[in-house]
Structure formats: structure tokens, C-alpha cells
N, C-alpha and C positions, 0 to 999 in steps of 0.2 A: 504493500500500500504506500501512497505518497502522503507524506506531511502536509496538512492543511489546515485550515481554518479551526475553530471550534464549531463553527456550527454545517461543517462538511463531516460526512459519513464516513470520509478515511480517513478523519483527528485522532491518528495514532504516532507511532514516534517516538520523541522525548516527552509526548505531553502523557501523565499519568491518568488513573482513574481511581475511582473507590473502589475497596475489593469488595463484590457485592456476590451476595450466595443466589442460590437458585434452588427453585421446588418445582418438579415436573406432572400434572396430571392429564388423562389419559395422552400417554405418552408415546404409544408407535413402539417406532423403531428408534426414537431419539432425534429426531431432527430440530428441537429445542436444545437440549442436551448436546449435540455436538455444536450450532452455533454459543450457546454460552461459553462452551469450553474451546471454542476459536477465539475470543474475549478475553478470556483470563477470569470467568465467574463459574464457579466451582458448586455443581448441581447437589446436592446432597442428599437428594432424595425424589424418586418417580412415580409413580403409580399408573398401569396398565393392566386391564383385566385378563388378556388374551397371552396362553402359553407362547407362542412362535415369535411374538415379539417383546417378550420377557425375555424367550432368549436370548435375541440380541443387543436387548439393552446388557443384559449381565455379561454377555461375550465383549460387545465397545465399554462397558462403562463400570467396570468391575467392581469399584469404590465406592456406588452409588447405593444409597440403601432401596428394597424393592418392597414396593406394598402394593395388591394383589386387586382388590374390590375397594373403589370408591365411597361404596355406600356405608363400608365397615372400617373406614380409615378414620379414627382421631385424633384430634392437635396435634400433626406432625409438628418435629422440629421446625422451630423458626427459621426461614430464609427470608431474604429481602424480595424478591423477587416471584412468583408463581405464575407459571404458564401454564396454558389449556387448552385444546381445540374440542371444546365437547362436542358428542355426536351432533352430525346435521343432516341423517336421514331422514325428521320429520321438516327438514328445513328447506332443505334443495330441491332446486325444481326437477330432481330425479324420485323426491319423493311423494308423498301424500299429501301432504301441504299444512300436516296437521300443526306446524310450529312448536314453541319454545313448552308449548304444553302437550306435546309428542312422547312416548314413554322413552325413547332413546333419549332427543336432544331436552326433552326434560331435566337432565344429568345435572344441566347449569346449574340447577338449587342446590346436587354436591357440589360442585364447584363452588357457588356460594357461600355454601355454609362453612367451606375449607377458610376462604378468603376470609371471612367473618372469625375465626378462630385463630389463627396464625397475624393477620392483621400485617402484611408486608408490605415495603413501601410502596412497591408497583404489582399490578399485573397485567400480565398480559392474554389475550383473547383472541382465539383464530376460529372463521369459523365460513360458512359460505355467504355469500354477499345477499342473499335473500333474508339471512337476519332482517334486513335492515326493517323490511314490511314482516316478518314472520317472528316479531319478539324480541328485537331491539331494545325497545322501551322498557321491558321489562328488566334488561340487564343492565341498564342506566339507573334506572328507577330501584334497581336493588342495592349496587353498588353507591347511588346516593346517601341510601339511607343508614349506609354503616361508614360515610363519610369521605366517599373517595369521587375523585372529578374523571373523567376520563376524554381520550381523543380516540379518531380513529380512520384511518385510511383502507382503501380497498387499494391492495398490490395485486399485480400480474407476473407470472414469472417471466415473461418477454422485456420485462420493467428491468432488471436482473441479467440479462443473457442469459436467458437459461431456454433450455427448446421444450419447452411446456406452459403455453397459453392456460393457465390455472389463475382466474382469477380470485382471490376469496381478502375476506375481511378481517381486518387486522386492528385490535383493539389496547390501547395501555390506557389502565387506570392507576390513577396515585393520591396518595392519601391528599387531599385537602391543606392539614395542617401545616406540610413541608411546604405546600407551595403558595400560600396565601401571596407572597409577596412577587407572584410571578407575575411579567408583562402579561396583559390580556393577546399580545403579537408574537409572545414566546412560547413556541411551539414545539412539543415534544419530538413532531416526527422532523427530523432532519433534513437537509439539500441532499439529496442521494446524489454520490462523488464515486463511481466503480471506476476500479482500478484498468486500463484500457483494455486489458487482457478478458472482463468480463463482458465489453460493451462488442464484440466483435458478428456476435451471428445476431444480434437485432439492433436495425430492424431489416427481415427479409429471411430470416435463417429456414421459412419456408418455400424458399424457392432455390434454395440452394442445392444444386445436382449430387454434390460431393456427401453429403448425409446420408448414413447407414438407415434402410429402411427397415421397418418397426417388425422386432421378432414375432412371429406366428405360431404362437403354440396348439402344439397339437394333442389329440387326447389319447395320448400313450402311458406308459405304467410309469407310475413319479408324479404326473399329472398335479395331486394334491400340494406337493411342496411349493411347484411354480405356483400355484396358487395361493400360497400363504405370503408367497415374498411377493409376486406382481401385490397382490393385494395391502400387502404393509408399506410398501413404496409409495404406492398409489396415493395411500392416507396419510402419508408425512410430509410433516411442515419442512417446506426446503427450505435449507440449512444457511444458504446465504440468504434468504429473507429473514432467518432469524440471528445472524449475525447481526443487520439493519437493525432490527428494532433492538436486538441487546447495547450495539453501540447508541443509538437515539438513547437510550433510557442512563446509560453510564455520561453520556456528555450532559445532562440534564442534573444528574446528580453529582457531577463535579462542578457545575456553573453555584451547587451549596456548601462547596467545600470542606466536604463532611470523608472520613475513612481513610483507610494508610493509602498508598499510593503503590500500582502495577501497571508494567507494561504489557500491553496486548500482546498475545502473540499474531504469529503471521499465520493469517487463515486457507491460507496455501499448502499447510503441512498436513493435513488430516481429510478424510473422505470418511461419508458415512457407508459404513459397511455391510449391507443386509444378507449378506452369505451366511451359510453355517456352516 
């Protein structure tokens, strides 16, 4: 990354940050988890209900502690920080349409109640951009009332260089108290600054001749695993979007000059790994 600004996305460097923990819920395969730990924010705990991607959390992230069901998880260890993409099969327009009051994407009230208990400075929310008419309100209006303010942008992964048009909604809320004193023009989410190497296949990397075309699986013996991993892929928060928001929330919370001081690592060194 190059040296920049503070309010550029690649203000890494000489400039430090707070060291800030991290709590992961329903978690994948890690794609929370490995952007905080391209940061230098150190996860200390996941929770994902599904065995094949418990595997692979505990194969990339050995250190991290594992908790199993959401609904039977309490007061984990404090971290500053907790991430979420609850279910959005009642949310997307692939599903029902039944919203935030859906028995899957219902989930959000654990989430909530995690949020409500732990009480860390930020969180953050990933989830499909039909929130926004399918129960939005409701996760403003909940997070209000145990004191937290919240923003939120819809990202694409073309936004990124990445060759997967996924657009979905990306949420950081933070407590109130820390930021009373904040400009109403100071804004959590960042100038996104990608390093030139990321900006290369968009925009157009769909017309590009040179791109491997998209493997076709067929339904031979094994069949089940490709399906656990296409499937856990599929549902993970990619990992340079959440670099982005972890760096937005660290430059935010060094403009309060608050925690010891670490240098980023370079985000170049680690891939998320879904093999077994």
C-alpha cells in the first residue's frame, strides 16, 4: 500500500493505529476474520453454526476461540469491535420476501442481543441491499435504543477489482458517547484509495478474452464437498471489503487518540483458504 492521507483507505505506513480486538458472528469461512487480521486486529472469538466451515475457521484461525449456536452463546469476551452478516434468505430477492421477521434473517435479535451485552465500540453489518425496504428500520431503531449511531454504504465487489459483481450492504455502528463530538461531514466510511494492482480488471474485466471460464461441476462421486466449499465461498464477506471497513473504523478511532499504537500489516501476505 502507499502512504497517504488520513482520510485515504491506504493510511498505513508510519502512521499507527489502536490495537482494536475483534468478535466474529455467523462467521463462514472467515472473511471478517482474515480482513481484520490483514489490519493488525486480532479476532478472539467466532461463532458459526455449520461443521465444514468451522473447519476452516479452526484450520486459518487456530487461536480463535469457537462457539457453535448463536442462540446459546453468552456474554462472550469483550472485543471492541463485532461483525455479522446474519442470514438474508428471508431478505433477498432470491427469497420469500418475508424480511427481518423471517425465521432465518430473524437471527438479527441474536445479533442484537450479543451487541447489547458485550456493548463494543463498533459494529459492523453485512447483509443484502434489500434490507434496506425489508427491515432496515428495524436494525437502526434497535441499535438506537441501546445507544449506538450508525452509517452505511452499499459496496460492489467491481468497486474493489474483484470479478464478482456482489453487490450487498455494509453497515458500522458506534456507540454515541465516543462520538458526540464528531463533525456532522465526518464520515466513517472512507475515500477508497486501492493500491493500483487492485484497480486493474474494473472497469470491463467482463469483456476480457484472457479470463479462465467458470468451472462446471458435475455430478460425480465427491459431488457433496464441492458443494460445501462452492457454497461457503459463495456466502463470504470478501476479504478486501473487509479490510475497507476495518481500516475506515481504525482511522476513525485514531482521529480519538485513544490505545497503544501498531503497524498494519501488508495485506498482500495472506489469502483466504477454503480447502481442507
Amino acid at each position: 500500500m502507499n502512504e497517504s492521507s488520513n482520510n485515504s483507505f491506504s493510511s498505513v505506513g508510519k502512521n499507527g493505529f489502536a490495537e482494536l480486538t475483534h468478535g466474529s458472528l455467523f462467521s463462514g469461512i472467515g472473511g471478517f476474520e482474515l480482513g481484520a487480521e490483514l489490519v493488525g486486529i486480532k479476532t478472539k472469538w467466532s461463532c458459526e453454526i455449520q461443521q465444514f466451515q468451522r473447519n476452516i475457521l479452526k484450520k486459518n484461525f487456530p487461536k480463535t476461540k469457537q462457539y457453535e449456536d448463536i442462540t446459546e452463546l453468552q456474554t462472550p469476551e469483550y472485543v471492541d469491535i463485532i461483525s455479522g452478516g446474519f442470514p438474508c434468505q428471508d431478505i433477498s430477492v432470491a427469497g420469500k420476501g418475508e424480511g427481518i421477521s423471517g425465521e432465518r434473517s430473524g437471527l438479527w435479535s441474536e445479533m442484537f442481543r450479543l451487541v447489547g451485552q458485550v456493548r463494543p465500540k463498533y459494529v459492523i453489518i453485512e447483509n443484502s441491499p434489500m434490507l434496506t425496504i425489508r427491515g432496515f428500520e428495524q436494525v437502526l431503531c434497535d441499535l438506537s435504543k441501546i445507544g449506538y449511531n450508525a452509517e452505511w454504504q452499499c459496496l460492489s465487489g467491481t468497486t474493489f477489482g474483484i470479478q464478482q459483481n456482489r453487490e450487498r450492504l455494509y453497515c458500522i455502528a458506534y456507540r454515541d458517547s465516543k462520538h458526540n463530538k464528531r463533525s456532522s461531514t465526518q464520515q466513517i466510511f472512507r475515500k477508497l484509495d486501492l493500491p493500483r494492482e487492485f484497480t486493474r480488471i474494473y472497469p470491463g474485466w467482463r469483456k476480457r478474452p484472457d479470463l479462465p471460464k467458470s468451472r462446471f461441476l458435475r455430478a460425480t462421486n465427491g459431488l457433496r464437498p464441492w458443494l460445501d466449499r462452492v457454497g461457503a465461498v459463495g456466502n463470504a464477506v470478501m476479504p478486501l471489503v473487509a479490510v475497507y471497513l476495518f481500516r475506515c473504523i481504525q482511522i476513525a478511532d485514531r482521529q480519538r487518540g485513544k490505545g497503544k499504537t501498531v503497524i498494519a500489516v501488508n495485506m498482500h501476505q495472506h489469502s483466504l483458504n477454503a480447502e481442507m
